[in-house]
N, C-alpha and C positions, 0 to 999 in steps of 0.2 A: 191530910187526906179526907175525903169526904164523902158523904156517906151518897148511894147512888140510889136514885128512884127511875117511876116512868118506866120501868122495865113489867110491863105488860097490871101495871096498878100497884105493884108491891116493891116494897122497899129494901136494898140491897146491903150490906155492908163490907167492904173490902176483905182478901183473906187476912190482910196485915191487923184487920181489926178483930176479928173473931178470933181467938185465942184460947186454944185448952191443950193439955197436955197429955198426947198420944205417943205411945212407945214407936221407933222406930224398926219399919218394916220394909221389904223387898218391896218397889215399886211394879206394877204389872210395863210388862213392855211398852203399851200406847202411850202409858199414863204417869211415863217416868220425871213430869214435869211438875206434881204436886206438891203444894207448899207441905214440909218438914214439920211434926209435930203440933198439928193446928187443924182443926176443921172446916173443910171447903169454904169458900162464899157460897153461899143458898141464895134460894128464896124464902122469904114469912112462909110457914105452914110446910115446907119442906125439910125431910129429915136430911140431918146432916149427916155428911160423907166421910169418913173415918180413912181418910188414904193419907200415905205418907212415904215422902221419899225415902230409895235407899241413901244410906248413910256415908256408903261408897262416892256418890254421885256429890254429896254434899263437901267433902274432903276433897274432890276433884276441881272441883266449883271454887272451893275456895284457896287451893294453888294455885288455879288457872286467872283466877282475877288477879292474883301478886303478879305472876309471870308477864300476862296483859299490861300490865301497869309499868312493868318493868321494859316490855319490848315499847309501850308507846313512848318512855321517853329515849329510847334510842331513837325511834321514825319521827321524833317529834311533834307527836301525835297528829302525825300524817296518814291518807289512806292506803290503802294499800295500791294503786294507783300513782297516787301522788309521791312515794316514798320514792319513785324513782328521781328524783330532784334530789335526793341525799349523795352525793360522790364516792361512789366505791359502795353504795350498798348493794346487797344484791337480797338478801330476805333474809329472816329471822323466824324461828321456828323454836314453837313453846314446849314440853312435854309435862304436863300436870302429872302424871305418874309418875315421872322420875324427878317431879321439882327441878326441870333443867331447860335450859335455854342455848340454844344454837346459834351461831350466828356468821350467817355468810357475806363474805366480802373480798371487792378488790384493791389490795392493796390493804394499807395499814388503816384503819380504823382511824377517826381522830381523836384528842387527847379528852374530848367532851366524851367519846363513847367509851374509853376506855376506864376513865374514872369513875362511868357507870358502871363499869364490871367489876372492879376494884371495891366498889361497898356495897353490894349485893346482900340482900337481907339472909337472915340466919338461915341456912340450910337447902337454900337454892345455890343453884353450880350453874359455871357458863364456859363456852369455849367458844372462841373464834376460830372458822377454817375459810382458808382460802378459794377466792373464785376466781375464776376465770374470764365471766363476762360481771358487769354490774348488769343492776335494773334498767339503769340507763341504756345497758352498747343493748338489751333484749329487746328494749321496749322500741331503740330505733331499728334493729334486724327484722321485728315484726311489723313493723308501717311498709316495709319494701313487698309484704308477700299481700299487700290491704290494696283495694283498687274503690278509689266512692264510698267508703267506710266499710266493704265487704272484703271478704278473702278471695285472690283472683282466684280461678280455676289453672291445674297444671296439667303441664304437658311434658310426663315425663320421656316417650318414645312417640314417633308417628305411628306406633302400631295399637295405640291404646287410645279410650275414649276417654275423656276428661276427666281429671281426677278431685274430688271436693275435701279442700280443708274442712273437717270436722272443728277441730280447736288447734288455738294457738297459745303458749303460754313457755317462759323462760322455767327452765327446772330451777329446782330449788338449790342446787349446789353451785347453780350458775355454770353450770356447764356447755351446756349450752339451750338453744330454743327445740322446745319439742311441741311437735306436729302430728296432729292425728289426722288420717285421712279415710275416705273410702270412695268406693263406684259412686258417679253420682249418676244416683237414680230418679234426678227430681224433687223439688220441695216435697214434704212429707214422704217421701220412699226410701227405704233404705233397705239391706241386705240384713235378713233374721240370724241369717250365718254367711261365716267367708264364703265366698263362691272360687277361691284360690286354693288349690292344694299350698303345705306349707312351705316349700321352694318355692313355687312360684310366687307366693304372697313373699319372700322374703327378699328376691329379686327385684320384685315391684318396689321394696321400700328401701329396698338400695339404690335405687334407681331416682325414686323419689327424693333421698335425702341429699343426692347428687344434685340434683335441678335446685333442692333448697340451700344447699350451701353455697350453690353458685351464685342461686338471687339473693340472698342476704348479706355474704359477705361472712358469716360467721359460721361453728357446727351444730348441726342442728341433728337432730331424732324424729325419724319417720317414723311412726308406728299406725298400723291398720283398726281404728276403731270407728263403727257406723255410728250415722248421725244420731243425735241423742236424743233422746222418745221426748214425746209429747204429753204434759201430765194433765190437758185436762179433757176429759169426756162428753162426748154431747151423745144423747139419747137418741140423734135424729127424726128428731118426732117432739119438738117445742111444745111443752105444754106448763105455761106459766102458774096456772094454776092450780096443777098436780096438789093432792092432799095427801097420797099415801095412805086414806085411811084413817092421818093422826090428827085429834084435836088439839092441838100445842095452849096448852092453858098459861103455861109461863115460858119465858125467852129460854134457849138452850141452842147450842150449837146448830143442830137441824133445824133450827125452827126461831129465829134472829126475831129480835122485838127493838125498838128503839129504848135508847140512844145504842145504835148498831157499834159491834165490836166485831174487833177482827179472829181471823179463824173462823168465821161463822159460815154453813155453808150455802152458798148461791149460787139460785137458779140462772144460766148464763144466759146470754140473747139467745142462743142457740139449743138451748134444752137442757143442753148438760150440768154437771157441776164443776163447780169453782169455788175458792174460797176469797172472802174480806181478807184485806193485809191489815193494814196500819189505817185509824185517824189521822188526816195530817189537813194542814189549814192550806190555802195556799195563798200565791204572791197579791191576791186582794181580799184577803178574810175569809174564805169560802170554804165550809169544814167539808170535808170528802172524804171519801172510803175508798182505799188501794184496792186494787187486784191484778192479775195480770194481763198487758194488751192483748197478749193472744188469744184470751179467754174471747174478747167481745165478737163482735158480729152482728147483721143485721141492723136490726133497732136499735139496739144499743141500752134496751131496758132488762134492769134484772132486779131477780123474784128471791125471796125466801124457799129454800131447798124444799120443803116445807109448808102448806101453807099456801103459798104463793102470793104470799105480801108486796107489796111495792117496796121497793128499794131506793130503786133513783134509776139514774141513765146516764152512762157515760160520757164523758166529757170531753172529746175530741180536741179541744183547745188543752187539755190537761194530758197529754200525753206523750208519752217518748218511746217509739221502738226501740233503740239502744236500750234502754232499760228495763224493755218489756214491762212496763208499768201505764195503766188507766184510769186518774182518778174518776169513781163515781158521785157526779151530781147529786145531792140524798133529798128525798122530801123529810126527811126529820135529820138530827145529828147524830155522831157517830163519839164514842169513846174513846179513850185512851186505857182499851182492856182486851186480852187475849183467852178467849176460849181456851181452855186445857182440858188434858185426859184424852178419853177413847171417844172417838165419834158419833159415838150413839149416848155417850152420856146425857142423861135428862136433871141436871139439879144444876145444871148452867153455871158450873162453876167456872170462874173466869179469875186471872191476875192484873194488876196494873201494870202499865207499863210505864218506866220512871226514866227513860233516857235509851240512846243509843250508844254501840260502842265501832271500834274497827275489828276487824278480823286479823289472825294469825293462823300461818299453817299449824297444826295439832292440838287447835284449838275445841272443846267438844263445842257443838254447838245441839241445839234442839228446832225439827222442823215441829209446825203447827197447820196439817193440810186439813181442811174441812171434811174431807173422805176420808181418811185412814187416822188422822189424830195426832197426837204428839210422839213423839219417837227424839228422845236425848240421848242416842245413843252414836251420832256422828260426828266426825272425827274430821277435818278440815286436809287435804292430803294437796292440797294448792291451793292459792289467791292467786286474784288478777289473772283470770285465764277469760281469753276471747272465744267464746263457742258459737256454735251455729245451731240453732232451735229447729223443731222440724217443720217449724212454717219457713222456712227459709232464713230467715232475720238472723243478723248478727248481731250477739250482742257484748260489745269489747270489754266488760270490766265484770269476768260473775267470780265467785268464789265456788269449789267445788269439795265438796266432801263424801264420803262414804261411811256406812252403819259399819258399827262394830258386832260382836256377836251376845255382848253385853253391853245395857242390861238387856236387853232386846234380841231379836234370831233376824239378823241382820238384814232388817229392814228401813231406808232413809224414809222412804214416804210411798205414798200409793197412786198410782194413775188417777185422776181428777183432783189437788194436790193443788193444781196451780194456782198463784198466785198467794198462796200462804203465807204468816209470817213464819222468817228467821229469828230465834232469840236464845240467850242467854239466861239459864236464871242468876239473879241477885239476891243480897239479901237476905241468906239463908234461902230462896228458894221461892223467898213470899212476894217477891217483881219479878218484871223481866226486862231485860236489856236490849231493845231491837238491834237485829244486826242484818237482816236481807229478810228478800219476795225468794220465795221458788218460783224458776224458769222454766227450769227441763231437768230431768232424770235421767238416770245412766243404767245400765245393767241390771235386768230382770232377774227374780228369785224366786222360790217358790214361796207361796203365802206360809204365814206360822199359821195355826187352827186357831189363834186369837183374833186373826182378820180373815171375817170369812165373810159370804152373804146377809149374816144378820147383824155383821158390826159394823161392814164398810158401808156408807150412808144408802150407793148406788148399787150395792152390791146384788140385787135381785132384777136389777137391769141389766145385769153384765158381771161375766166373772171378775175378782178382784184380782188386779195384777198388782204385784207389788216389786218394787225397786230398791236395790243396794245405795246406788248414789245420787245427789242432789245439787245442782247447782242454783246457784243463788243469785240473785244483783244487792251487793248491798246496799246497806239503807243510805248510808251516805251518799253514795252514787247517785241514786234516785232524788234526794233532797236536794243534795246539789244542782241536779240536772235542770229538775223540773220545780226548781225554787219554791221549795216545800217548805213546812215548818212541821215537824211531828208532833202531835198532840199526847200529852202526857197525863196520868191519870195522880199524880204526887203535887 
């Protein structure tokens, strides 16, 4: 690993390098991502930051990579997508708290997977239960309700206006395909509340699961949930150059310096904020910086949140709506390192990032949005679910999770969010393991007094709204797609 300069004149060094022995303490909610017993990555001349994960998280962390290891040689280190090629799988689901692993299937397992469960390392547990569809009969059930790579619209009676697939996604026991829908009220519109008393909304989705089970061919679950928010912000009122006032002397999350790192936050074509995802190279050498499609607009040039530095300008040729991903063109390069902590933090501390992995339902995972900050406190409650973003866009492969109430007061991430990274910590804590972009959010909460107007980056432009759930595209998805390579800092 190598030591990093160029970051605004002064010279960096990894957290895995800077090393001293600090007692183990309760992580702050934002900041639940901090390397374990070690002091931050600085800058020269910057005091260093005395944070340390909980101890909880790190016992978590390090079940969850057995468990991880253990489901990828079941899927055969297939994505979550791609597992459906396995016969009779239908998903696997990990629980780091209880050291145990579930695993659904049609039919008998074969004699490869079984003999995995058979030498299961000391003190993990597994069971296989029976399903009823595999990933296979969901993944074909779901192509019949897809019209041009979108969800058609239904029509469950002549006496109702068209109904819009929210998401689509196979339950996890294989039961069958469940489907969220609501009023469609337009790209970007949605209902704040049911406008259905509870009968009638329960009618509607009888009715609905009737018209689904007829187009699919299999059972399916109607359930009434509005289209899913939109996380990122625009100030309407573009102004690249915004200073806020701050003289940004060294790189830190609000305030990005080269070689640009993700998490960092940016000023979008359109005003608002956004966050950097990933360094990733692409299919002719060309280092860029992720974020999400929906974010661009216009010109296509975006700024430091902060500052209002030049960045780069997006990349039209580098892009995929399915996976809600834009690489940014850079005038300078980009890293292979993740902003961590709370959003307003100023000593720019940041981790390597040393690899990707796949995802598992009850996997934690930790989002990294440039507005609201780190938050490891989500909980994976599906993969492989097709959503609908509220710019319209489908995007067929996200993973979806939800905050727990520890260590955090159940917050995934914060509106302006988008395009952040997904990761994992590794390593005792001191890397991260990319695993997805945030796309869209789910179900509004009230803010904790940790994120308020002076911590959320944007928050004196606009109250902080904060969100329970997060959906994701993994990073695989995305690499794959758009024949990436991820750049890594190890």
């Amino acid at each position: 690993m190598r030591t990093r300069t160029n970051k605004r004149g002064a010279a960096v060094l990894p957290a895995a390098v800077i090393v001293a022995v600090l007692p183990l303490i309760a992580a702050t909610p934002s900041a639940g991502a901090a390397a374990p017993d070690q002091r931050s990555t600085v800058k020269k001349g910057s005091p260093a930051a005395h944070q340390a994960t909980d101890p909880r998280l790190i016992a978590i962390q390090k079940k969850q990579q057995v468990l991880d290891q253990i489901a990828g040689d079941i899927t055969e280190g297939l994505s979550e997508f791609d597992r459906a090629k396995i016969s009779g799988f239908t998903e696997v689901e990990v629980d780091p708290n209880h050291n145990h692993l579930s695993l659904h299937w049609k039919g008998t397992p074969p004699e490869r997977v079984r003999r995995i469960l058979t030498h299961l390392p000391s003190g993990v547990t597994a069971d296989v239960l029976p399903a009823r569809y595999s990933k296979a009969d969901l993944h074909e059930a779901r192509t019949k309700l897809l019209h041009a790579g979108k969800p058609i619209a239904l029509h469950p009676s002549s006496t109702t206006d068209p109904i819009r697939i929210t998401s689509i996604a196979g339950a996890n026991d294989g039961s069958g395909l469940e489907i969220t829908y609501d009023e469609d009220r337009g790209v970007g519109h949605r209902d704040r509340k049911d406008p259905l008393a509870r009968d009638e909304r329960n009618t509607r989705s009888s009715r609905i699961k009737a018209l689904t089970d007829r187009l699919t061919g299999i059972n399916t679950i109607a359930v009434y949930k509005p289209l899913s928010e939109d996380p990122v912000a625009s100030n309407g009122n573009p102004q690249p150059h915004l200073t806020n006032g701050v003289a940004a002397s060294k790189a830190m999350r609000k305030h990005d310096a080269p070689p640009w790192y993700g998490g960092a936050a940016l000023r979008n074509p359109s005003g608002g904020i956004c966050s950097s995802g990933f360094a990733v190279t692409d299919s002719h050498g060309n280092n860029m910086l992720t974020t999400a499609k929906h974010c661009d607009g216009k010109d296509g040039y975006w700024h430091t949140w902060e500052g209002g530095d030049d960045v780069g300008v997006s990349d039209h040729l580098q892009s995929n709506a399915h996976v809600d991903t834009v690489g940014i063109a850079l005038h300078d390069p980009a890293d292979g390192y993740l902003y961590d902590g709370e959003a307003n933090r100023t000593d720019g501390y940041a981790k390597p990032v040393t690899g990707y992995g796949h995802n598992n339902v009850g996997d934690y995972v930790c989002t990294d949005g440039a507005n609201g900050g780190v938050h490891c406190n989500v909980v994976l409650s599906k993969v492989d679910v097709g959503v609908t973003g509220a710019d319209g866009g489908y995007r067929p492969v996200t993973d979806l999770g939800y905050a727990t109430d520890w260590p955090s007061h159940g917050v995934a991430a914060v509106n302006g969010d988008s395009g952040g990274p997904v990761f994992v910590g590794a390593n005792n804590w001191t890397t991260d393991e990319a695993r997805g972009t945030i796309t869209a959010l789910d179900r509004t909460v009230a803010c904790p007094s940790e994120l308020n107007p002076d911590t959320v980056l944007d928050g004196h432009q606009r109250k902080p709204w904060c969100l329970a759930g997060v959906y994701y595209v993994p990073i695989y998805q995305t690499l794959h797609d758009l024949k990436w390579t991820l750049n890594t800092a190890g």
